[in-house]
C-alpha positions in Angstrom: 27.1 -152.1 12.4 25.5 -155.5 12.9 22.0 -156.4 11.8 20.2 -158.6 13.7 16.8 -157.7 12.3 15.8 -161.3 10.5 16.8 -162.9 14.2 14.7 -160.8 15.6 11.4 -161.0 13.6 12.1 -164.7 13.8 11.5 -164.1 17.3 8.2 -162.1 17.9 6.8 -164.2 14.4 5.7 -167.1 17.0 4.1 -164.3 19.6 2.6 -162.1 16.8 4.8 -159.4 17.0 4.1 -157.7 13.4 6.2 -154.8 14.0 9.4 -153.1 15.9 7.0 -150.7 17.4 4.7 -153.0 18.4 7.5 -154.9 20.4 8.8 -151.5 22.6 5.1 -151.2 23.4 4.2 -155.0 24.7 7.8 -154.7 26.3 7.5 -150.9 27.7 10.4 -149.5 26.6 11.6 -147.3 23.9 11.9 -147.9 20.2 15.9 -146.7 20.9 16.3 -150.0 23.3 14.9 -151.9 20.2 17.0 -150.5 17.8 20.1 -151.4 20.3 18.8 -154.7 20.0 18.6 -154.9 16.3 21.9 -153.5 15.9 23.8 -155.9 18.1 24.4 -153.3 20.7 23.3 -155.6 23.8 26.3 -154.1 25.7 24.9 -150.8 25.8 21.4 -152.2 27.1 20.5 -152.0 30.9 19.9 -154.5 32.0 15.7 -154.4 33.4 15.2 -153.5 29.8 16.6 -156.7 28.4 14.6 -158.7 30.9 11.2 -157.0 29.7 12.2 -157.6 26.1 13.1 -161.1 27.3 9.8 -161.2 29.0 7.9 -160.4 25.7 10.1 -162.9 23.5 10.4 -166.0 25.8 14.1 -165.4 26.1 16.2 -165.4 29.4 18.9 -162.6 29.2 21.7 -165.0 28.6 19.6 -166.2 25.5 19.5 -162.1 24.1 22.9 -161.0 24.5 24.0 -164.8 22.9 21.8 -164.3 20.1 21.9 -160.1 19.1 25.7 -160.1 20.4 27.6 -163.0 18.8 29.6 -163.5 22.1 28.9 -165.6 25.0 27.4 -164.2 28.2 30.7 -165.3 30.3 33.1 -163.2 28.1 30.9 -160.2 27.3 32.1 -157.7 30.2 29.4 -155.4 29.9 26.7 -157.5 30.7 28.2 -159.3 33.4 28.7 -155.7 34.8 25.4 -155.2 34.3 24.3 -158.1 35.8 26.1 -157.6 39.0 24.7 -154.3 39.2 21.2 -156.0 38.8 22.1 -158.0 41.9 23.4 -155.0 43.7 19.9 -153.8 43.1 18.1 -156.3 43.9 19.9 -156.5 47.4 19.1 -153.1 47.4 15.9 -153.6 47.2 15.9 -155.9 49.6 17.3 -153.6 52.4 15.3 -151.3 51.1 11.8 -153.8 52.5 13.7 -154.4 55.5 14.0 -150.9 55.8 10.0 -150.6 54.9 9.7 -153.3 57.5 11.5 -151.9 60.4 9.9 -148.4 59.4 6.3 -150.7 60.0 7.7 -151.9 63.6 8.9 -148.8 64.8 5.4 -147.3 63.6 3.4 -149.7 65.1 5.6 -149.7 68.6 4.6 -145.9 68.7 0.9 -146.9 68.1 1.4 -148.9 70.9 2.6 -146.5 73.0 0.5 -144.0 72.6 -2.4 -146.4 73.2 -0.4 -146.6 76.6 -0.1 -143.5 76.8 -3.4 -142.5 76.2 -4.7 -145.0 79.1 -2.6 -143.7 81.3 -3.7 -140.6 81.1 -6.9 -142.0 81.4 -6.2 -142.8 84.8 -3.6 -140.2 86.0 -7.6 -138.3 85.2 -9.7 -140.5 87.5 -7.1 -140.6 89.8 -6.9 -136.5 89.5 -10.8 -136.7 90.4 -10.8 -139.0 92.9 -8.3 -136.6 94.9 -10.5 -133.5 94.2 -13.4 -135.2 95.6 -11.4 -136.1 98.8 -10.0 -132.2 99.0 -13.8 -131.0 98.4 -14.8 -133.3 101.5 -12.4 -132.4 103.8 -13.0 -129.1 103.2 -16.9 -129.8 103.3 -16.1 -131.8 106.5 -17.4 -129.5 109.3 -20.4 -128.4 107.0 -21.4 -132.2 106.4 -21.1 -132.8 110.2 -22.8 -130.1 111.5 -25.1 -128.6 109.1 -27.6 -131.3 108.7 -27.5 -131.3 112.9 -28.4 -127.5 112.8 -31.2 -128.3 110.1 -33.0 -130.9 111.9 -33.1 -128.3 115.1 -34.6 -126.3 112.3 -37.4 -128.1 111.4 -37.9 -129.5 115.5 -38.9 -125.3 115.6 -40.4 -123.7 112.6 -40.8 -120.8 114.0 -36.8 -119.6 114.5 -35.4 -118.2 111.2 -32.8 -120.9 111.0 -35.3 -122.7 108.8 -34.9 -120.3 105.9 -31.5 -121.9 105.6 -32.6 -125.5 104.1 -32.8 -124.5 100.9 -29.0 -124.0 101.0 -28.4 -127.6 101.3 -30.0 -128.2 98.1 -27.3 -127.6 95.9 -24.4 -129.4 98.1 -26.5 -132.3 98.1 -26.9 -132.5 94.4 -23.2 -131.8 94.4 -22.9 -134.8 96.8 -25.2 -137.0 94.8 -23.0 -136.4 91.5 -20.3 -137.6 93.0 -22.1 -140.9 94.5 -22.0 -139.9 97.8 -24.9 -140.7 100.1 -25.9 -140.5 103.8 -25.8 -143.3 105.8 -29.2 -141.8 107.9 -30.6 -139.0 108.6 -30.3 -136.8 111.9 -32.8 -138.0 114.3 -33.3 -141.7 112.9 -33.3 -144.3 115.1 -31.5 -147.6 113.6 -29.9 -150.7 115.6 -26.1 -150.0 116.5 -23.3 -150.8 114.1 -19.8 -149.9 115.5 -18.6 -149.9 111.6 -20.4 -147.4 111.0 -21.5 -145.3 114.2 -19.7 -143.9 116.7 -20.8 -143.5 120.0 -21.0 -139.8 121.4 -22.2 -141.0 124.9 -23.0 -143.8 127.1 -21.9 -147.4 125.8 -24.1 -149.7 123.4 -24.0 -153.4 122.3 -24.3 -154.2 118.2 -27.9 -154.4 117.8 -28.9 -151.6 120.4 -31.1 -149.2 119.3 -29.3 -145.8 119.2 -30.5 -142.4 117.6 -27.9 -140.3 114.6 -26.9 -137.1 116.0 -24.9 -136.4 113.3 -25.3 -138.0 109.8 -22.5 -140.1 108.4 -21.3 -141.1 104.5 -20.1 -143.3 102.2 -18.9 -142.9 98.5 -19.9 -146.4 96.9 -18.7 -149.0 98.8 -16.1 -146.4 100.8 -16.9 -145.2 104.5 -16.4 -141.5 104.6 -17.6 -140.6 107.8 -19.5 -142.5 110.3 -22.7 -141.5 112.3 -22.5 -140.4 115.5 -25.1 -141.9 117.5 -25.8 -142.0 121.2 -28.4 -144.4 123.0 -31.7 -144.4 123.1 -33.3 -144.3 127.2 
């Protein structure tokens, strides 16, 4: 069996290496890989352990298995073996972070989507509302048109019973102001006529006339629900 042991404490002398064990520590491997290396047994080395050792002692690998081998790196089969395995690894490796990388894409495409997604839904929801509103108000219709009407009768005559039913209106009208509706005047106001947003129940009026609600009308923001019926005023 070889011994390369006066080679290789000429080596770690320079780096102050002072013993074998000293050397598998700074180089992270074992004291067996060492001994392989003392004994000339490159060719059974792999070959991330001879670049760590070569790390530690300033030596590429072609420079160990030359000097703890006796034979030339071109003509020592096992290392070249091992060296194309090192760059099948490598290329490995390298599939392996374009792997990692297309994992990172396909991750960040789904963030993406579900951001979408989540928006969407967002407003698929306000658009569900929306559309709940309008089926409350159409079935509210003849209440909002014909309620208020009967109300204001109401309060013309305190005395018939029909004025016990105003506080029923309360809650629809809170239910009305949640949803940002208003009334575009009350029953009994007289206002100057607008055709966009009164509609004449009698007689005939010019813009500008001055015409009394009969009926109330509504508007959801900037949204015409219902307009006011009006007629004129004598």
């Amino acid at each position: 069996m070889a011994d390369y042991n006066a080679q290789l404490r000429a080596l770690m002398q320079p780096i102050g290496m002072t013993s074998f064990r000293a050397l598998s520590r700074a180089a992270g491997v074992s004291k067996w890989q060492v001994e392989l290396l003392r004994t000339g047994r490159v060719a059974q080395m792999r070959v991330e352990v001879l670049l760590k050792l070569g790390q530690v002692l300033q030596l590429s690998i072609d420079q160990l298995v030359e000097r703890f081998s006796g034979t030339p790196i071109e003509l020592n089969g096992s290392v070249v073996s091992s060296t194309a395995q090192l760059v099948q690894n490598q290329a490995s490796d390298r599939q392996s972070q374009q792997s990692e990388a297309a994992l990172q894409q396909s991750l960040e495409q789904l963030r993406q989507e579900y951001q979408r997604l989540q928006t969407q839904l967002a407003q698929q929801r306000t658009t569900l509302e929306q559309e709940f509103q309008q089926a409350t108000l159409q079935r509210l219709e003849s209440w909002l048109l014909q309620f208020p009407t009967a109300a204001y009768a109401a309060q013309q005559k305190p005395e018939l019973p029909a004025i016990k039913l105003l506080p029923l209106m309360r809650p629809i009208e809170q239910l009305l102001q949640s949803w940002g509706i208003e009334m575009l005047a009350p029953v009994g106001a007289e206002l100057p006529y607008n055709p966009q947003e009164h509609q004449l129940l009698e007689g005939t009026a010019n813009p500008g006339d001055l015409v009394k609600v009969r009926n109330p009308g509504y508007r959801q923001g900037d949204k015409l629900l219902y307009r006011a019926k009006v007629s004129p005023v004598q």
